[in-house]
N, C-alpha and C positions, 0 to 999 in steps of 0.2 A: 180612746183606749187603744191598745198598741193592739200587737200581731204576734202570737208567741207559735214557733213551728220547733218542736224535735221530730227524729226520725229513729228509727231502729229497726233492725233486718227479723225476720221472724222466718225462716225458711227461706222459703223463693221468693217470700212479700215483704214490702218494707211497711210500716205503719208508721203514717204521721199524724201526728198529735197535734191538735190545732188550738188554739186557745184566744180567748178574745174577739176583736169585731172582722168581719170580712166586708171589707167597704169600698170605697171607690182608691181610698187613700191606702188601706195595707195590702188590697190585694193584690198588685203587683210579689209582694216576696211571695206569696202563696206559687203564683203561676212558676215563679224561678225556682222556686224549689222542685214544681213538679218538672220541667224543664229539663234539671238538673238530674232527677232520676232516670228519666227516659235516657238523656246522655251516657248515665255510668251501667243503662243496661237492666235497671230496677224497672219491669215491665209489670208487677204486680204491686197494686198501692192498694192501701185500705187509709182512708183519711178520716180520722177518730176524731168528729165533732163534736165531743161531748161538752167540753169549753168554752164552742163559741159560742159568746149572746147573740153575737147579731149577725146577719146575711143580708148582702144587699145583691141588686143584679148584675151588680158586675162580678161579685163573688160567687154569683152561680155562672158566670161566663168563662171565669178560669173551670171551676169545677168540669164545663163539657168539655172545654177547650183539652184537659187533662185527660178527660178521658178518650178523646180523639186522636192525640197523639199517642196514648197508651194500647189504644187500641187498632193503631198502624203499624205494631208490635204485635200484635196477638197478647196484647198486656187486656189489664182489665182495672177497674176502679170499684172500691165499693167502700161506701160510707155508713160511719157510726153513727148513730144520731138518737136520742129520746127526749131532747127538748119538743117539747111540744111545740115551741113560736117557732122553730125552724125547722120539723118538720112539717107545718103548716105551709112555709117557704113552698117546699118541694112538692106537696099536694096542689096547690092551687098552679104553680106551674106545669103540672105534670110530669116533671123529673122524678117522681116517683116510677114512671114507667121506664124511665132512661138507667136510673141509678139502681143498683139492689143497696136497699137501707136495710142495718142489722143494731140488733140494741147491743151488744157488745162486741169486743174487738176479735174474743173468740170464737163468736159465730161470724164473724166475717171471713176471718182465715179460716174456717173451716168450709163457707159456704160460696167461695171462690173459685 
Protein backbone atom coordinates (compact mmCIF):
# COMPACT_ATOMS: atom_id res chain seq x y z
CA UNK A 1 0.00 0.00 0.00
CA UNK A 2 1.34 3.50 -1.00
CA UNK A 3 1.84 6.69 1.40
CA UNK A 4 -0.71 9.40 0.58
CA UNK A 5 0.53 12.96 2.41
CA UNK A 6 -1.42 16.56 1.89
CA UNK A 7 -0.91 19.58 3.83
CA UNK A 8 -2.81 22.74 4.57
CA UNK A 9 -1.99 25.97 6.76
CA UNK A 10 -4.73 26.36 9.39
CA UNK A 11 -3.32 29.49 11.38
CA UNK A 12 0.23 29.23 12.65
CA UNK A 13 -0.31 25.14 12.14
CA UNK A 14 0.04 23.24 9.08
CA UNK A 15 -2.07 19.87 9.25
CA UNK A 16 -0.94 16.90 7.42
CA UNK A 17 -3.04 14.39 6.44
CA UNK A 18 -1.57 11.04 6.35
CA UNK A 19 -3.18 8.19 4.70
CA UNK A 20 -2.00 4.51 4.19
CA UNK A 21 0.79 2.34 5.71
CA UNK A 22 4.02 3.98 7.57
CA UNK A 23 6.66 1.34 6.91
CA UNK A 24 10.09 0.87 6.46
CA UNK A 25 9.47 1.54 2.61
CA UNK A 26 7.06 4.84 2.57
CA UNK A 27 8.35 6.35 5.51
CA UNK A 28 11.00 8.10 4.09
CA UNK A 29 8.41 10.73 2.12
CA UNK A 30 6.70 11.14 5.62
CA UNK A 31 10.24 12.44 7.23
CA UNK A 32 10.81 14.81 3.84
CA UNK A 33 7.86 16.33 4.22
CA UNK A 34 8.29 17.00 7.81
CA UNK A 35 11.88 18.13 6.89
CA UNK A 36 10.44 20.25 4.39
CA UNK A 37 8.09 22.12 6.96
CA UNK A 38 10.74 22.92 9.39
CA UNK A 39 12.71 24.52 6.32
CA UNK A 40 9.85 26.87 5.02
CA UNK A 41 9.47 27.81 8.91
CA UNK A 42 6.06 25.69 9.51
CA UNK A 43 7.04 25.05 13.27
CA UNK A 44 3.45 23.86 14.33
CA UNK A 45 2.39 20.37 12.72
CA UNK A 46 -0.62 18.38 13.70
CA UNK A 47 -0.32 14.98 11.77
CA UNK A 48 -3.93 13.67 11.23
CA UNK A 49 -3.64 9.76 11.44
CA UNK A 50 -6.84 8.91 10.91
CA UNK A 51 -5.97 6.99 7.49
CA UNK A 52 -3.22 5.21 8.34
CA UNK A 53 -3.65 1.40 8.81
CA UNK A 54 -0.58 0.52 9.53
CA UNK A 55 2.68 1.90 11.77
CA UNK A 56 5.66 0.16 11.88
CA UNK A 57 9.00 1.32 13.94
CA UNK A 58 10.37 3.17 11.77
CA UNK A 59 7.28 5.25 11.22
CA UNK A 60 7.34 5.99 14.66
CA UNK A 61 11.12 6.95 14.30
CA UNK A 62 10.32 9.69 11.81
CA UNK A 63 7.30 10.69 14.04
CA UNK A 64 10.23 11.62 17.20
CA UNK A 65 12.58 12.38 14.85
CA UNK A 66 9.82 15.28 13.53
CA UNK A 67 9.25 16.25 16.59
CA UNK A 68 12.79 16.83 17.52
CA UNK A 69 13.57 18.92 14.97
CA UNK A 70 10.14 20.89 15.51
CA UNK A 71 10.89 21.22 18.59
CA UNK A 72 14.58 23.00 18.23
CA UNK A 73 12.13 25.55 16.86
CA UNK A 74 10.01 25.95 19.91
CA UNK A 75 7.64 24.03 17.18
CA UNK A 76 5.56 21.41 18.53
CA UNK A 77 3.79 18.00 17.02
CA UNK A 78 0.67 16.66 17.97
CA UNK A 79 -1.19 13.75 16.36
CA UNK A 80 -4.74 12.59 15.38
CA UNK A 81 -5.33 9.30 15.91
CA UNK A 82 -8.61 6.90 17.02
CA UNK A 83 -7.66 3.85 15.47
CA UNK A 84 -7.43 1.66 18.00
CA UNK A 85 -4.39 -0.76 16.43
CA UNK A 86 -2.29 2.39 16.20
CA UNK A 87 -3.19 3.84 19.07
CA UNK A 88 -2.12 0.68 20.66
CA UNK A 89 1.22 1.39 18.56
CA UNK A 90 1.74 4.38 20.92
CA UNK A 91 0.59 2.85 24.31
CA UNK A 92 2.81 0.12 24.40
CA UNK A 93 5.67 2.23 23.34
CA UNK A 94 5.08 4.93 25.44
CA UNK A 95 4.75 7.60 22.97
CA UNK A 96 1.70 8.30 24.35
CA UNK A 97 3.82 10.34 27.04
CA UNK A 98 6.02 11.97 24.30
CA UNK A 99 3.07 12.81 21.78
CA UNK A 100 -0.39 14.74 23.00
CA UNK A 101 -3.00 12.47 20.81
CA UNK A 102 -6.36 14.22 19.97
CA UNK A 103 -9.34 12.37 18.42
CA UNK A 104 -9.89 15.28 16.06
CA UNK A 105 -8.05 17.84 14.05
CA UNK A 106 -9.84 20.43 15.89
CA UNK A 107 -8.91 19.71 19.32
CA UNK A 108 -5.47 19.46 18.18
CA UNK A 109 -5.24 23.07 16.88
CA UNK A 110 -7.02 24.04 19.65
CA UNK A 111 -4.99 22.15 22.31
CA UNK A 112 -1.51 23.09 20.91
Amino acid sequence: MELTLSTRDVGEHTVVEVGGEIDVYTAPKLREELIDLVAAGRYHVVVDMQGVEFLDSTGLGVLVGGLKRLRAHDGSLALVCTRERTLKVFQITGLTKVFPIHSTVEGALAGS
